[in-house]
C-alpha positions as CSV (number, residue, x, y, z in Angstrom):
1,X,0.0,0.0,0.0
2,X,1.4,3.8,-0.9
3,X,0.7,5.8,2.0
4,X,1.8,9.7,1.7
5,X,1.2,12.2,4.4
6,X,1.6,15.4,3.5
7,X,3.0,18.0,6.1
8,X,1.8,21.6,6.4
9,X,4.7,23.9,5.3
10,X,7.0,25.7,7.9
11,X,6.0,22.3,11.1
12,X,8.5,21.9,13.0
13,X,7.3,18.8,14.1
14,X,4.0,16.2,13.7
15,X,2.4,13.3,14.4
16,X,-0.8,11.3,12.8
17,X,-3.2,9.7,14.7
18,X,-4.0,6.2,14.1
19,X,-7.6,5.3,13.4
20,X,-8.7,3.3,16.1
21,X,-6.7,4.8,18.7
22,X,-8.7,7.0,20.7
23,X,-9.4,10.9,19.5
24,X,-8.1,11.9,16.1
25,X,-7.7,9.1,14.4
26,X,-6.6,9.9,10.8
27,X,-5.4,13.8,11.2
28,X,-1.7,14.8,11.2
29,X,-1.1,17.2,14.8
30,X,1.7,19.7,13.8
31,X,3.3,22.5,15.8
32,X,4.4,25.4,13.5
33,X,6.0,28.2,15.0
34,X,3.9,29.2,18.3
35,X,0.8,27.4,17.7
36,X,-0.1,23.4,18.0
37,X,-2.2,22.8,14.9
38,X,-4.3,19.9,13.6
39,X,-5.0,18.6,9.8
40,X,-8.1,16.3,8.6
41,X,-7.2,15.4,5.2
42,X,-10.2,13.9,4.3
43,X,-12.7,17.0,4.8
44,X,-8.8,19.5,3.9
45,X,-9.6,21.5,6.9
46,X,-7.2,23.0,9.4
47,X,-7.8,24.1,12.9
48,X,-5.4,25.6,16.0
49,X,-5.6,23.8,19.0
50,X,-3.1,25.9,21.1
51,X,-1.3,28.9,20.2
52,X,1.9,31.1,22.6
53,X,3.5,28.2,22.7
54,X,7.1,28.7,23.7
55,X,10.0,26.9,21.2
56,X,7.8,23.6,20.5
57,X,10.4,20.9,20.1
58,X,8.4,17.5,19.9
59,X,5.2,15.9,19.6
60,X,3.6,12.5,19.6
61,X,0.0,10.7,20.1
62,X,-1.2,8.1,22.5
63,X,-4.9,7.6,22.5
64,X,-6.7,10.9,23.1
65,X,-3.6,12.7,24.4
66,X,-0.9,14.6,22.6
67,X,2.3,15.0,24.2
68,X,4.4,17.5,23.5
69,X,7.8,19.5,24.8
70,X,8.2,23.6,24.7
71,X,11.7,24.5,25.7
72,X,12.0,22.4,28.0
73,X,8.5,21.7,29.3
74,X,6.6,18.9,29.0
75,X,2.8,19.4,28.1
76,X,-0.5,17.3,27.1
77,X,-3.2,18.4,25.4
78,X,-6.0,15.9,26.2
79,X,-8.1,15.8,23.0
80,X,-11.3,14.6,23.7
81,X,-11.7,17.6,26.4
82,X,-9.9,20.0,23.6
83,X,-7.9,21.4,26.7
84,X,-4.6,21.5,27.9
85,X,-4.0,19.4,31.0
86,X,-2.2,21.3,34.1
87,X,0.7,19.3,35.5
């Protein structure tokens, strides 16, 4: 199977969710610049989940929660409550 995923110019890092694993399954979560963003490339729409984020370095997925480091901060963003969650 040819599988392509197509990343939003100027990300400085991403992760897709995998169908079947919780919230998000199928979209590409990016962090460009300041801002944590999510893709659906099946209805091509694009939507900011967090923005002032400060040096986003990494980001990855595990069920409805995507984990993420700023400077030198680690941060999750629980997705089914579309909030960030205070350590």
């Amino acid at each position: 199977m040819d599988f392509t995923v197509i990343v939003p110019f100027g990300a400085t890092s991403w992760c897709e969710g995998i169908i079947g694993d919780g919230c998000g399954g199928g979209r590409i979560f990016f962090t460009c610049k300041d801002t944590l963003n999510v893709y659906d490339p099946t209805t091509k729409e694009m939507m900011t989940l967090l923005e002032n984020l400060q040096e986003p370095q990494s980001i990855s997925k595990k069920r409805c929660h995507l984990l993420f480091t700023c400077k030198q901060k680690k941060m999750t963003f629980d997705l089914s409550k579309m909030s960030l969650i205070e350590d």
